[in-house]
N, C-alpha and C positions, 0 to 999 in steps of 0.2 A: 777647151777651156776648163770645164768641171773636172776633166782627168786628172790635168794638171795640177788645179787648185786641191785636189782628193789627193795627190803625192806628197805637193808642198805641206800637208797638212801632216799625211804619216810621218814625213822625216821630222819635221818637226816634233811632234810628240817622242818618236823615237829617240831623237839625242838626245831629249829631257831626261830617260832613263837612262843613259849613258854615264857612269860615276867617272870622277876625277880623278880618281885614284882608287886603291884597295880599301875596302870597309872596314872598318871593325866591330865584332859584335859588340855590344851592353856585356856588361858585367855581370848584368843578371841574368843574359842568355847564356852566359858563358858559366855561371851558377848552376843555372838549372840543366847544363848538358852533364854537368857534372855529379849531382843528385843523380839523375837519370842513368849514370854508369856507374854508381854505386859510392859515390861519394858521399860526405856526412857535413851539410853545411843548412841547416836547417833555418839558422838562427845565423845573421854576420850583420858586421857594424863596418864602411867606409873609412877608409881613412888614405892618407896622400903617402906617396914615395915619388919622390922627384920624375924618375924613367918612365913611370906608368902613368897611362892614360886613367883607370879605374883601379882600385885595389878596394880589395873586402878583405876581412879576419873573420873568420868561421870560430864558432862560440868553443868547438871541437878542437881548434889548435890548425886548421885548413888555413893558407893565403891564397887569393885567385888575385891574378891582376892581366891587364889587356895593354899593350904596346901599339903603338904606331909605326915602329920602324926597328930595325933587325938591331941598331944602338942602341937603341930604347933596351931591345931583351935584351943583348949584351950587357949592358948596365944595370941590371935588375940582376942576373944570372952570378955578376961580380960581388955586387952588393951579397947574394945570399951566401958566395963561398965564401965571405968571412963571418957569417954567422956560427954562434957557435951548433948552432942543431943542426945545418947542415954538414958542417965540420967532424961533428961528433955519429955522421952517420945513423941518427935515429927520425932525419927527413931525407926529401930526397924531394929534387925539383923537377917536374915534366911540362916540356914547353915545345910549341909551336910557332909557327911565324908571330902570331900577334898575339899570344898568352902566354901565359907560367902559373903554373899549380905549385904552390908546394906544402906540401903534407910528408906524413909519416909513409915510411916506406911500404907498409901494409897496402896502405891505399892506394897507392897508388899504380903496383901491381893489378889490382882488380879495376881500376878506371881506364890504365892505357890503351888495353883493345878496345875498348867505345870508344873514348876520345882521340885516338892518334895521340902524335907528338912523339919525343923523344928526348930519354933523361938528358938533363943540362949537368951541365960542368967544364970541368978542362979535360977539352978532347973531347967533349959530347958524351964525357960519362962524370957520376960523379966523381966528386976529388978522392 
């Protein structure tokens, strides 16, 4: 009876930990992975884009934002190719399942091997 009760108990707890679906990190984890790969956002203020779950503006000219779903980045990804700084080739956007960086191309060079990810655009490169 105690064995049993001792099982019914671990599974219990166990599916607690069980997520519904895929996480997404904070924005502020996803900030601070970014600092930590050499990135420069010391200083950012929140603000809303429709597609993203979180978006920061780095005081530096950086955007970090976090998605919940691969239309979400989709949608963010389109938004930035008609910007004109991504247009103009003097940003460049590096995104993952559930994020997008977009900064100046300097930077972004030097954060991809920490971070993973891989430039956005059409065709998975920039435009």
């Amino acid at each position: 009876m105690m064995k049993t009760l001792s099982i019914g108990v671990l599974v219990f707890m166990l599916a607690g930990c069980v997520s519904s679906g895929p996480q997404v990190a904070p924005i502020d984890e996803l900030r601070a992975q970014f600092i930590a790969a050499g990135g420069d956002c010391a200083d950012a203020t929140a603000f809303e884009l429709d597609a993203a779950l979180e978006s920061i503006r780095c005081v530096n000219g950086a955007v970090l934002h976090t998605v919940e779903s691969e239309a979400d980045r989709t949608a963010i990804v389109d938004y930035y190719l008609e910007s004109e700084r991504v247009r103009a080739r003097t940003h460049v956007m590096l995104g993952a399942e559930r994020w997008i960086i977009v900064d100046k191309i300097a930077t972004i060079v030097v954060v991809m091997p920490k971070l993973g990810g891989i430039i956005q655009g059409r065709n998975g490169a920039n435009p």
